[in-house]
N, C-alpha and C positions, 0 to 999 in steps of 0.2 A: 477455486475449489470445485473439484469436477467429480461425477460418479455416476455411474454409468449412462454416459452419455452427455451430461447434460449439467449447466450448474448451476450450486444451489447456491440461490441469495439475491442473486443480478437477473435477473429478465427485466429487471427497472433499467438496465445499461442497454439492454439490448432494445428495449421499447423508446429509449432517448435515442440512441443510435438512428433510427427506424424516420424517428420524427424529423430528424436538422438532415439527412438523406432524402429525404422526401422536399424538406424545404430547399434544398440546396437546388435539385431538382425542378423546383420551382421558378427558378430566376431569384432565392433568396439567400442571403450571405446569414445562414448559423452558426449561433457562436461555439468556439471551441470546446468540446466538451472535455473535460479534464478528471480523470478518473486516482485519486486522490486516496492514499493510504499508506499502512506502516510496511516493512518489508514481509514478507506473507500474508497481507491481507486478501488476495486474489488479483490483483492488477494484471498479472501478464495472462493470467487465466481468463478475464473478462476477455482481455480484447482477442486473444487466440479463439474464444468460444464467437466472438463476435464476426471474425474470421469465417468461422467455420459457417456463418449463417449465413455471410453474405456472399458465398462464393457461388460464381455463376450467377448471381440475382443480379450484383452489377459490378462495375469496374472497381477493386480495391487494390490496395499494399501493405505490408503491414512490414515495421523495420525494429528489430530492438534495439537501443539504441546503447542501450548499457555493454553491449560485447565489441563493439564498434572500435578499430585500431585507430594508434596518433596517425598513420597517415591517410584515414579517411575524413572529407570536409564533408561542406555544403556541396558541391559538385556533385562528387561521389552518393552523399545522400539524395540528389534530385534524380539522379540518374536511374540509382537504384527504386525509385519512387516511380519511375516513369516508366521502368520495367515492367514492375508490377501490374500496374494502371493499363498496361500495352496488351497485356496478355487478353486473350481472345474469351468473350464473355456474352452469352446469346443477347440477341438484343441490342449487345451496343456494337459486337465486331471489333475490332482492335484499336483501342486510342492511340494517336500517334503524336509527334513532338519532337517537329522536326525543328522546330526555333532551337530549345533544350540543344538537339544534338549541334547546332551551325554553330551556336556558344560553346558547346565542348570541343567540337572540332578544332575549333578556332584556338582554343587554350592549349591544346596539345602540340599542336604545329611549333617546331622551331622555326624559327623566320630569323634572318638577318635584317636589321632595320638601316642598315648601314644606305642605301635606297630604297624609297618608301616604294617607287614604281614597283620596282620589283618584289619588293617585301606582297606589294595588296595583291598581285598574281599571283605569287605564291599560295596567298590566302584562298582567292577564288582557284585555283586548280587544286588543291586537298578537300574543299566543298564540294566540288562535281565529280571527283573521283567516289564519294561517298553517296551521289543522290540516288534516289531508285528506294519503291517501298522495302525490298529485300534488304539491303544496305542498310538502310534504316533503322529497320530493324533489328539487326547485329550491330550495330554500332552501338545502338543504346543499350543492349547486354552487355558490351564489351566494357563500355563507358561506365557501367555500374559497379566495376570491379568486386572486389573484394564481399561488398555488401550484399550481393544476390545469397549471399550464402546465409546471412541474417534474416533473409525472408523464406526461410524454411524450404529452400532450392539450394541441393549441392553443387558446387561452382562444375561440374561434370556434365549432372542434367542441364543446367541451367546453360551451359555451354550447347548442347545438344538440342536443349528446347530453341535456342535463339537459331540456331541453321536452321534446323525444320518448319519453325513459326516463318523464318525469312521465307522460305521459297513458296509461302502459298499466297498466290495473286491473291488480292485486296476485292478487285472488283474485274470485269470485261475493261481490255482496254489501258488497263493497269501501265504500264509502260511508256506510253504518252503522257499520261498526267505524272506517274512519277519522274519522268525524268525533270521534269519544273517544279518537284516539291524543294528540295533543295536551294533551289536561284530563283522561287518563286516569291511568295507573298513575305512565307518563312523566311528569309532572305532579307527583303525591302524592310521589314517590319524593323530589324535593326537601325532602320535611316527613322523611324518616326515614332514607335514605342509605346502606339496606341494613344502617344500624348502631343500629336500635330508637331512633333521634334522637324527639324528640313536637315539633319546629319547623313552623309552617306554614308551606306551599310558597312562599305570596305572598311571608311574607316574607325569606325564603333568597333570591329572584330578588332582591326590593328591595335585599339588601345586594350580590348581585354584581354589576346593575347602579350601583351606587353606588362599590364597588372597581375599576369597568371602566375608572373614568374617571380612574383615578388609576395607572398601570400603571406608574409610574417609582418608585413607594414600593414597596420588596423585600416587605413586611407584606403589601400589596393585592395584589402580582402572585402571589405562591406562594398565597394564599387563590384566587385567580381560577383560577389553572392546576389547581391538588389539587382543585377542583371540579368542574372540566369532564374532565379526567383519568377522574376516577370515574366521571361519567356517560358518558362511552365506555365503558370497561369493563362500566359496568350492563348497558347496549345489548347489550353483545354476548355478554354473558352468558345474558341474557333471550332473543335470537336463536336462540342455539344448545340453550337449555335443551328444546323440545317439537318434533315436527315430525322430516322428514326429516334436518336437520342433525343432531338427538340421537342418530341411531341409530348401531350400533357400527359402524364401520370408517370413519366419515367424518372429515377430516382438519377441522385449525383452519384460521381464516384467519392470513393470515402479513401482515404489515409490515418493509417492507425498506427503510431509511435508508440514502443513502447520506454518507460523509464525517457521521461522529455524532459526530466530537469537536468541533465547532462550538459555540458556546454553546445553541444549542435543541435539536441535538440531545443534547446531555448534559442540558441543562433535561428534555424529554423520558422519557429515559433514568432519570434520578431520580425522576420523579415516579412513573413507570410501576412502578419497584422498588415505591417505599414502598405503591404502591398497590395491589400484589398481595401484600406483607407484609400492611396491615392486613386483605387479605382474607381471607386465609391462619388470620388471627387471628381474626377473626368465623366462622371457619366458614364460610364462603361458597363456592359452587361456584369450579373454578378458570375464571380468563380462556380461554378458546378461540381465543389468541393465541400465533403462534409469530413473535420478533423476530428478524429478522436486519440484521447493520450492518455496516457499512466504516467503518474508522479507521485514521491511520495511526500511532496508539499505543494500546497497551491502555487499554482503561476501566478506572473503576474504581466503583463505588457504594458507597451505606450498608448493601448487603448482595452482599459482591464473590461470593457463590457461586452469583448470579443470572448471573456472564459465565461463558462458556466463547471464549476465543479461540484462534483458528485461523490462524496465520503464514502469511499466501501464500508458497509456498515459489518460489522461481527455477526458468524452466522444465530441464528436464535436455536435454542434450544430443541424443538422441532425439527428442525433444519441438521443436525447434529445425530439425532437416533435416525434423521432417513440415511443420513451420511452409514449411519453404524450399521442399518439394518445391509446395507451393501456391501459394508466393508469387513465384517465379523461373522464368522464364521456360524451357524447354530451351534445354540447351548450354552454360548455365553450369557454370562448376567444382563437382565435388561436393564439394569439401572447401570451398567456402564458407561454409557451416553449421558448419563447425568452428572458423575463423577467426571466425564472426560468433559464436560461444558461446563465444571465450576474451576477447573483448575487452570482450563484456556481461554475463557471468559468468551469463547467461540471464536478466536481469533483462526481463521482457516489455515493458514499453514502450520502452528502448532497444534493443530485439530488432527490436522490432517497425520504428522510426524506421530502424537499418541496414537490414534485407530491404528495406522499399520503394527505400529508396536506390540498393539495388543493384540491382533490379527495374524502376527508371529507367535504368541506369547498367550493364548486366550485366560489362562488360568491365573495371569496378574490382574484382571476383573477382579479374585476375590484378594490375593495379594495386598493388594490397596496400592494406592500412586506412590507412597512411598517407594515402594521394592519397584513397582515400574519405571520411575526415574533413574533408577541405579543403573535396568537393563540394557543394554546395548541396541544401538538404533538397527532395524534390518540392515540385514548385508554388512553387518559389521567385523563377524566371522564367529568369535567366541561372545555370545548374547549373555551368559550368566556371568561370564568372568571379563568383562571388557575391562579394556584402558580408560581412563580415565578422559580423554579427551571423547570420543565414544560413546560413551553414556546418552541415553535420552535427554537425561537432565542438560549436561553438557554441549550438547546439539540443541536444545533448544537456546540456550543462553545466549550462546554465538550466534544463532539467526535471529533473534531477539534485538540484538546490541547489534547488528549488521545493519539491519529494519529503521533505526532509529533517524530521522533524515534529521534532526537538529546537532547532530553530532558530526564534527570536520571529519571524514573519509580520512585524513592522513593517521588519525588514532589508531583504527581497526578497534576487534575484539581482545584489547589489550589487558593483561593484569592489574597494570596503574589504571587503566580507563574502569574497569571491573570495582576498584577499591575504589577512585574518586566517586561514581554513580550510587555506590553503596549510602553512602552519607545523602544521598537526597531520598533513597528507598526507607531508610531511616524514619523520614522527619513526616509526621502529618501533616504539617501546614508550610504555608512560604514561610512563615516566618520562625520554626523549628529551623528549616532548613540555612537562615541568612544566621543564627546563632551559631550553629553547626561551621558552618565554613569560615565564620571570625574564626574558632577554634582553629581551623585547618588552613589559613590563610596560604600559613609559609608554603606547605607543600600538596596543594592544589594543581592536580594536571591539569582542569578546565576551567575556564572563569565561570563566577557567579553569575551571570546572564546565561550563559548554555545549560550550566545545570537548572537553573527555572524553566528552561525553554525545553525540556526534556519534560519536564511534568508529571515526575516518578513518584515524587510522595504522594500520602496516601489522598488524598482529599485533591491533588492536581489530576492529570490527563486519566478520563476514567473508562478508554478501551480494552481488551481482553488482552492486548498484546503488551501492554503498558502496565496494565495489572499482573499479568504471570510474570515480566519481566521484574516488577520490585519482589515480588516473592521468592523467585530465583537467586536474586541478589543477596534478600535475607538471608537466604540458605547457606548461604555459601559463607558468609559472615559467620554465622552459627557456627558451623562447621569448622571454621577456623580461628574463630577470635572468642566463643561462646562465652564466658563470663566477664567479658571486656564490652562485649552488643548489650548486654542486659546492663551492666553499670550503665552504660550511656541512654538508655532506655528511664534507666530510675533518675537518672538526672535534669532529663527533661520533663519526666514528672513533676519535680521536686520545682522546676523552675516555672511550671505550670499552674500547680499549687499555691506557690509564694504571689504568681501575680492575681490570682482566685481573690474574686471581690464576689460578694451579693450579687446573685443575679448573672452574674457573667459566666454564661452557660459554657461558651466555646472554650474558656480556659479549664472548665469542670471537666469536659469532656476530653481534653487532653491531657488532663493529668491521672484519670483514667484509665483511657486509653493507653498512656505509656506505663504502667501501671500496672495492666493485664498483657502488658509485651514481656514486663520483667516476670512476670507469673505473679503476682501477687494479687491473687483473686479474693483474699479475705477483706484487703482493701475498699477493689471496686466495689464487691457485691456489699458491704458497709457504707458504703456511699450511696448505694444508689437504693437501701434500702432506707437510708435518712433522706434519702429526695424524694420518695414514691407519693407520701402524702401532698407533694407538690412546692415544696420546702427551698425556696432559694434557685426557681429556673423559672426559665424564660421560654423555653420549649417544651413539647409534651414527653414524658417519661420514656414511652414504647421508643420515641425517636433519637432518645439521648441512649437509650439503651442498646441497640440496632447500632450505634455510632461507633462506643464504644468495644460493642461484641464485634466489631470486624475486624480487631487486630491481631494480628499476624501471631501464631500460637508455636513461640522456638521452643521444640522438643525434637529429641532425637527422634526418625523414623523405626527405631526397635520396640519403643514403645506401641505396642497393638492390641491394646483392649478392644471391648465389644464397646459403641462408644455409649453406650447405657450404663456400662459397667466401668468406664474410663469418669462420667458424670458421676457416678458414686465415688470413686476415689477420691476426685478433685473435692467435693462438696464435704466429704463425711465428718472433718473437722468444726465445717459448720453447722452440720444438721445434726450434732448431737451435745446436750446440755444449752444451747441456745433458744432464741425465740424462736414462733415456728414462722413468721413473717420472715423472718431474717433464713431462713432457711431454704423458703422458696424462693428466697430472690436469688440465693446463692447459686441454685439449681438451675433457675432460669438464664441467669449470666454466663454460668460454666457450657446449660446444653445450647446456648446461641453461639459461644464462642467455639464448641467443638464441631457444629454445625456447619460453621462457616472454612473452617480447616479444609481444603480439598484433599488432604492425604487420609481423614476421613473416612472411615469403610462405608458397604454400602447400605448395612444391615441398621439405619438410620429409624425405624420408623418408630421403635420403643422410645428415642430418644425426644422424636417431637411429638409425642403423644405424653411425655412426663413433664412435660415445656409447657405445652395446652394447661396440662392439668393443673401445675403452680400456677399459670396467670391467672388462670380463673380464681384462685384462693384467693389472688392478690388486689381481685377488681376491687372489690368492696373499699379496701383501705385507701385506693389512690387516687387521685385528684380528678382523673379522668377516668373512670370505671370503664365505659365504652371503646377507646382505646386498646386497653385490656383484653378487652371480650372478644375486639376482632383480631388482638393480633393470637391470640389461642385458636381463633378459626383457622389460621393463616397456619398454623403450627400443624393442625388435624388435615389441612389438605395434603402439608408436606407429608405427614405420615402415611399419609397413602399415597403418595408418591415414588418414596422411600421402601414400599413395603412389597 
């Protein structure tokens, strides 16, 4: 989530960043830091911002891994990693990694094995035809193919940068030592592997070019990958060991994956574990590598105390008007920001899809979210009269349900995936939900495990992205099945009710809850004016009521009262010829419930100023008077919030 300049939420990423760089730097192996959220929470944004800070400070790379073709591997990704890492950076001069290339070399050669004699010549004359820092150089551009272009270098520049970077001598003298980098240490180290091996080099190369050619057999590819793996790490080990990089205060270099729950990058991710275990275990100085990654579920390894993950958190509220004040034009409403943070629960990249919207559009500010969601996302040509696929609402849904990492990729943003998820946005509890899907057994796209593990009903997974998404869903239910949602609504009432014993708060509040989904408000606010005295619960009132008011309010968006004036309508049946108890709760019920609606206008503060005003009438009668008193406080700050 970026704006001018800079983003908001994470300088906590970039201060971990800062820290396991510095330890790395140290001679100390930090664990992986693993930057962990839904799709639009900011993950590629963290680590591109992180990018951006540590460029020229020290040697990085940074790869996405999500755009990455079938025929890029592990090779191709070390390569491309070694690129990066190469590239010329005050302070440290060019990393280089010439193990890396005599293993790529070596896999690319076709060789006849039909004579080993002449097979290993072979080998050795394509490695000296390559030695020399210039060479080197280009090789390891070459060698990174396709992937240079994933690290934000067009395969043109990137072509251009590896000539030019080639021909600038390294040091005085360059020439005699390069021409033994090649058939030097780099070289020998294939006979021994930093692990007292007695194999010679020749023939280590003969078998990995021999296993290169076979990369579909699991035996050949993990021998290919655990090899080339190590020799990066040698490299960079060797790099940092003499010279300016060794001295104290200088930071490691970092590598920054983005989306690493893909298969190379977990491929990656393991190999890189076990390879700093066995190093761990030989004694060997540590890697001068600080990892950082985006996923949008934790990892996990063959040694899980190598991750450390960090939950992109939703941005705050605060966080959201500085967003607006950048992104919105003057003269729009300032309580925009407010409206645009209850309806995205701050989730940044649907924060981000409304601000533009409205920044196209300033005047759906007073509109309200309804008419906003209808609008057509910028750039979409015709903004009042769009397609339906187009819409705000419709683009969020899809990024939403794209976002969601518990759901199999082969689904997509499907109409059956859309209807099965519907029935879990439904249900408030797991156990609405396990009733629900008996019902729907036969024709279930997903199993009852995925949809728990989605965490869509209301009382499961309680982030902004996960929150807008079951709202969404509801929507769309409404919209097409509308007196068929509300049946199923009063039935889980009904079935909530029947299991309502003394005392058993959570079933009171679900049948409630379901209750005030079907509109049937004379219901709740009748219940909960017979509980107020404290009558049959186990919780405090303010909190059963609060539970209750947050359920999802299916009405059409043409409905647009002033919501002071939408609060009289709902209530007027009960606030005339009734008690006057019963009256205030009615009010208090209806202005929580339309409170919490994010389509909601913004002209709120009459509303929580009549909200105040009934609980106070109500402290005296209820069980917990103080309760009371503070949530009308709560009410009077929102109205000036609101106002």
């Amino acid at each position: 989530m970026t704006t001018t300049g800079r983003v908001l939420g994470r300088e906590e990423a970039n201060r971990a960043l800062a820290r396991y760089a510095e330890r790395a730097g140290q001679g100390k192996r930090p664990p992986i830091l693993v930057f962990t959220g839904t799709g639009g929470s900011g993950k590629t944004a963290v680590l591109r911002m992180l990018g951006e800070r540590i460029d020229q400070i020290v040697p990085y790379a940074r790869v996405n891994l999500a755009t990455t073709g079938q025929q890029d591997g592990m090779a191709q990704l070390l390569s491309a990693l070694a690129y990066g890492l190469g590239r010329r950076c005050p302070g440290y001069g060019r990393l280089r990694f010439p193990r890396l290339v005599i293993g790529r070399l070596a896999m690319e050669e076709s060789i006849d094995f039909t004579d080993p004699a002449v097979a290993s010549q072979k080998m050795v004359d394509r490695i000296r035809r390559h030695r020399g820092l210039d060479k080197l150089w280009k090789v390891t551009r070459e060698l990174a193919g396709d992937l240079i272009g994933l690290m934000g270098v067009s395969q043109e520049l990137g072509t251009l940068l590896g000539r030019i970077l080639g021909l600038v001598a390294e040091f005085p003298g360059a020439p005699t030592r390069a021409n033994s980098l090649l058939l030097g240490a780099a070289y020998r180290w294939y006979g021994h592997r930093d692990q007292r091996l007695a194999n010679t080099p020749i023939d280590v190369l003969t078998d990995l070019n021999r296993y290169a050619r076979n990369l579909e057999d699991e035996v050949s590819r993990r021998y290919v990958e655990e090899l080339l793996v190590d020799a990066f790490l040698a490299d960079l080990r060797e790099a940092f060991q003499r010279g300016t990089r060794s001295q104290p205060g200088m930071y490691g270099a970092v590598v920054l994956l983005d989306n690493a729950d893909t298969e190379l990058g977990q491929g990656f991710l393991d190999h890189f574990v076990r390879a700093r275990s066995r190093a761990a275990a030989l004694g060997l100085p540590a890697e001068p590598l600080a990892v950082a990654v985006s996923s949008q579920r934790q990892l996990s390894g063959p040694v899980n105390t190598y991750f450390t993950h960090h939950c992109l958190r939703d941005l705050t509220l605060d966080e959201v008007d500085v967003l607006a004040r950048a992104e919105l034009p003057s003269g729009v409403d300032h309580r925009a920001c407010h409206m645009v943070h209850q309806l995205t629960g701050g989730h940044p990249g649907a924060t981000v899809l409304v601000l533009a919207t409205l920044a196209a559009w300033p005047s759906a500010a007073q509109s309200g979210i309804g008419a906003l969601l209808a609008h057509g996302v910028p750039g979409s040509g015709a903004p009042d009269t769009p397609s339906p696929d187009v819409t705000v609402e419709a683009q969020l849904l899809k990024r939403l349900l794209t976002g969601v990492p518990e759901l199999p990729d082969s689904l997509g943003p499907s109409e059956n995936l859309i209807e099965a998820l519907t029935i879990a946005a439904i249900a408030r509890t797991r156990e609405d939900i396990q009733r629900m899907l008996a019902d729907h057994a036969d024709d279930a796209l997903i199993d009852a495990t995925t949809v728990h593990n989605v965490g869509l009903w209301h009382e499961g997974e309680v982030s902004g992205g996960r929150g807008l998404l079951r709202w969404l869903l509801l929507r769309r239910a409404l919209a097409r099945e509308g007196e068929h949602l509300l049946e199923l609504y009063r039935g889980l009432s009904e079935h909530c009710r029947k299991n309502e014993e003394t005392g058993n708060t959570e079933e009171t509040i679900g049948r409630l809850y379901h209750a005030l989904c079907a509109g049937d408000l004379t219901q709740v606010a009748g219940r909960l004016d017979y509980h107020l005295p404290g009558h049959d619960l186990d919780r405090p009132w303010v909190e059963v009521l609060r539970a209750v008011a947050t359920a999802p309010r299916l009405t059409s968006d043409g409905q647009t009262h002033e919501p002071h004036d939408l609060l009289t309508d709902l209530t007027r049946s009960m606030t005339q010829g009734g008690s006057r108890r019963m009256a205030s709760v009615a009010r208090v019920v209806a202005g929580v419930w339309i409170a919490s609606d994010p389509r909601t206008g913004p002209n709120r503060n009459d509303l929580h100023t009549l909200v105040a005003n009934d609980l106070r009438r109500l402290a005296p009668e209820a069980d917990r008077p103080a309760d009371l008193v503070r949530e009308a406080q709560r009410h009077d700050q929102l109205a000036r919030l609101w106002s």
